[in-house]
C-alpha positions as CSV (number, residue, x, y, z in Angstrom):
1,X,6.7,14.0,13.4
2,X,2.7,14.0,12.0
3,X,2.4,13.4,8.1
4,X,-0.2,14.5,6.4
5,X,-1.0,13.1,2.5
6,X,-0.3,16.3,1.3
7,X,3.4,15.9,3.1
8,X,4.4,13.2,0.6
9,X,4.4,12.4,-3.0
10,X,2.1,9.1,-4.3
11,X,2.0,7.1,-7.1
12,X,0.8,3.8,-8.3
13,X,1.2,1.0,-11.0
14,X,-1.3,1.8,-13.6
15,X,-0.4,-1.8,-15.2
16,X,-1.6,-3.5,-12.0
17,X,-4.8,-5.9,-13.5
18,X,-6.0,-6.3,-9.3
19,X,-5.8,-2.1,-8.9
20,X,-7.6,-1.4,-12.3
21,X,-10.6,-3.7,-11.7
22,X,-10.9,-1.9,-8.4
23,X,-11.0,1.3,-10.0
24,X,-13.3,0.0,-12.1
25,X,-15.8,-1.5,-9.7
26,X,-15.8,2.1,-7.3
27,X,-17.6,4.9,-8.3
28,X,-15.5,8.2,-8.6
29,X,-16.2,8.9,-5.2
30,X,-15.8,5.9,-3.7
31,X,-12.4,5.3,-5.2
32,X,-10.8,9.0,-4.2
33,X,-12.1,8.1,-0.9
34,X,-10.6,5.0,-0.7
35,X,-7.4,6.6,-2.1
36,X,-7.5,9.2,1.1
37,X,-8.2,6.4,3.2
38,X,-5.4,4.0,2.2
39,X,-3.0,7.6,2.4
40,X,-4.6,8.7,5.4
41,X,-3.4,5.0,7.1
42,X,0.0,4.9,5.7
43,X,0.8,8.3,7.2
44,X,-0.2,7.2,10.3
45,X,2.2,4.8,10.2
46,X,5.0,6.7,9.2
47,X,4.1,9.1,11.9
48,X,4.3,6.3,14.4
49,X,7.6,5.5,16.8
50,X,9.4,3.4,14.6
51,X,8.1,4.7,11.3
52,X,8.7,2.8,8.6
53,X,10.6,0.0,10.2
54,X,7.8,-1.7,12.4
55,X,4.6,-4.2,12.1
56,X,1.6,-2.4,12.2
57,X,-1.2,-5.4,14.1
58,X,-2.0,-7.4,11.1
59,X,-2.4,-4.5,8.9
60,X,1.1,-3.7,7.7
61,X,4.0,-5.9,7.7
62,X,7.3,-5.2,6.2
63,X,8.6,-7.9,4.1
64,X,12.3,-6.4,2.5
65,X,13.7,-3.7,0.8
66,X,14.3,-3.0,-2.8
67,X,17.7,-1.9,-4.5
68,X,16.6,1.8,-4.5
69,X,16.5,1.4,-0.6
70,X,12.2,1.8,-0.4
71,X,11.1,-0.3,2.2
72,X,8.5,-3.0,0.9
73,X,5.5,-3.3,3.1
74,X,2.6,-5.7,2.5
75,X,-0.9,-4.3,3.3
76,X,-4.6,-5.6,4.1
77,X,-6.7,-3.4,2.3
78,X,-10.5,-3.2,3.2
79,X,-13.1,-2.9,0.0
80,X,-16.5,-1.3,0.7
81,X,-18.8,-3.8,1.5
82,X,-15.7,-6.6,1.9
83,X,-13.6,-5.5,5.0
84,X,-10.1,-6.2,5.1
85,X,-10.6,-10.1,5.5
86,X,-12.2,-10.1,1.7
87,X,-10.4,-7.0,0.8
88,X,-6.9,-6.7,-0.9
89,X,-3.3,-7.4,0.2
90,X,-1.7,-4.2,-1.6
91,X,2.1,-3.9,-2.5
92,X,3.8,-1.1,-1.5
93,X,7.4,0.7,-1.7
94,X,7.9,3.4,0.8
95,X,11.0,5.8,0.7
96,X,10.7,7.0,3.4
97,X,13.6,9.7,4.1
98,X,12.1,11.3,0.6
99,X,8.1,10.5,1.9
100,X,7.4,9.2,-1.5
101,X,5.1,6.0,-1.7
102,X,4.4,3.8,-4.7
103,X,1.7,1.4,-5.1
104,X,3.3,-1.7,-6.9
105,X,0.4,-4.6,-7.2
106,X,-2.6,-5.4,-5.2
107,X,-3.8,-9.4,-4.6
108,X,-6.9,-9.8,-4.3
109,X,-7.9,-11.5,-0.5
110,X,-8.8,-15.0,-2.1
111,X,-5.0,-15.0,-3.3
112,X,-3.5,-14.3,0.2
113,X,0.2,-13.6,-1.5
114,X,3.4,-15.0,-0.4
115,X,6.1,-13.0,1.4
116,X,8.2,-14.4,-1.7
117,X,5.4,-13.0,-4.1
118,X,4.9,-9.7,-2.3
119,X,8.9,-9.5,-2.8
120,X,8.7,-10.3,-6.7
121,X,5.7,-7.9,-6.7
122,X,8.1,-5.1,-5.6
123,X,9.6,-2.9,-8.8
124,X,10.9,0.1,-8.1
125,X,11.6,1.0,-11.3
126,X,9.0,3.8,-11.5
């Protein structure tokens, strides 16, 4: 099956420091383009032959699971102007049987995380 952004439901951690100073930095229309972007991606992903349980290259890389069963997936995130190699390594929880998505934390590139951080990263408490 294809998902489309509109298929699922998104959030993200507005306590994140790394995801406000990004906001920040982008003007409006950079940052909802980014945010279409980043959905845009993970769709294609969850679209793909094994979904939610594979690698994706060096892009996506599942790390665990939380207690809530969402799948935790590391990202590298490319910035405007800093590709994905200067970019972000975002934290994300996908459910996906309910296509719902939450943005835990982002890392910024220079703080490459740690499997082990991505995992303490991970709250599904939202």
């Amino acid at each position: 099956m294809r998902y489309s952004p509109e298929d699922g439901k998104w959030h993200a951690n507005a306590k994140s420091d790394v995801l406000q100073a990004v906001r920040e930095q982008l003007s409006a229309e950079q940052y909802e383009r980014q945010k279409r972007s980043l959905k845009e991606f993970l769709c294609a992903y969850f679209s793909a032959e094994n979904g939610c349980d594979s690698r994706q290259g060096k892009s996506i890389s599942p790390v665990g699971a939380t207690p809530k069963g969402g799948k935790i997936l590391k990202v590298r995130w490319g910035l405007p102007g800093s590709g994905k190699s200067g970019g972000l390594r975002l934290v994300v929880i996908a459910y996906c049987d309910e296509l719902r998505v939450y943005l835990a934390d982002a890392f910024n590139r220079k703080d490459d995380p740690s499997n082990d951080e991505v995992l303490d990263a991970a709250d599904d408490s939202d």
